[in-house]
C-alpha positions, 0 to 999 in steps of 0.5 A: 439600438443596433436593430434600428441603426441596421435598419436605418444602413438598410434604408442608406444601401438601397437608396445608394444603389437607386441613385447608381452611387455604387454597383453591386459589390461596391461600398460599404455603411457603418454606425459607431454604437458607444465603444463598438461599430456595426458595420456591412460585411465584405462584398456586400449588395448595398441594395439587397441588404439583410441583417446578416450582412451586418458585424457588430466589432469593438472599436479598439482591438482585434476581433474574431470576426473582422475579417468578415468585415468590409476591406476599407474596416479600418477607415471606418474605425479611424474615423470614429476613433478621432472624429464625433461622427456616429455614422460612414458611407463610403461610395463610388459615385461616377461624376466624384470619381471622374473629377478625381482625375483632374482636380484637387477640389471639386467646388460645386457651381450649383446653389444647393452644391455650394450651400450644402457641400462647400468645396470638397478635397481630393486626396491622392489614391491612397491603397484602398482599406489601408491606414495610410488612407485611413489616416489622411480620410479621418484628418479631413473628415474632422473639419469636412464632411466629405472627402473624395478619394482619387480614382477611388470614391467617396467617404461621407461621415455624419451623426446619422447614416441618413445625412452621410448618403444625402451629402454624397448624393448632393455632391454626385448632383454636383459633379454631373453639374460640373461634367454637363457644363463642359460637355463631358456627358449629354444627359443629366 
């Protein structure tokens, strides 16, 4: 089961970077496996992914290796551990963070924005990896699926890794909607 579902973050990372979601050293993937976690280690290239870029740690508990793990590992865990989500993405998409900046919600305009996304919070910049973030990002994950993080990015959480990209990648479409609209980009 972790060989799939590492497989699957794989697939997520490559396809983050593609769609410029996240520069070579940003972001991080996670999966909840019953009582533990897999997910990417610190610093990694989201769109160069190997399979030792991967920590299997518990859940609950400290463990030998977690300083390995990605910073924001304890939002990761927060979330699993007051949520039903089996899988996190954590980007830095640009139009989300771009918006962070001036709104309290970004309410798409698009029809599949706000079919599939609804309104989406902004929450304060919180310390990035700490548990005041960790804390704040579980509480609106357990009735959103996404939640952006002013000045920061965007934590995604669903049942499979897959759906977490695709409501950021939806979302991103969506703010350069939003940018386009009011001239703040040229191009979409």
């Amino acid at each position: 089961m972790e060989k799939i579902a590492i497989k699957r973050l794989i697939e997520v990372g490559k396809l983050l970077y593609t769609e410029g979601l996240v520069d070579a050293r940003a972001g991080n993937l996670s999966v909840r496996l019953k009582d533990k976690m897999v997910i990417t280690r610190r610093g990694s290239h989201l769109g160069k992914l190997q399979d030792w870029d991967f920590i299997s740690l518990p859940l609950r508990g400290e463990h030998l290796l977690q300083d390995r793990a990605s910073s924001e590992l304890v939002v990761h865990r927060e979330i699993y551990l007051h949520t039903e989500y089996l899988a996190v993405v954590h980007a830095h998409p640009i139009g989300a963070t771009v918006l962070s900046f001036e709104r309290d919600c970004i309410e798409p305009v698009d029809s599949e924005g706000k079919d599939l996304l609804g309104k989406v919070e902004v929450i304060p910049a919180y310390p990035p990896g700490s548990l005041e973030l960790a804390r704040v990002v579980a509480s609106v994950l357990r009735s959103s699926r996404l939640v952006v993080v002013r000045s920061h990015g965007v934590f995604s959480a669903d049942l499979d890794p897959f759906y977490a990209y695709a409501h950021i990648s939806v979302l991103e479409r969506s703010c350069k909607i939003l940018l386009y609209e009011r001239g703040k980009i040229q191009r979409l």
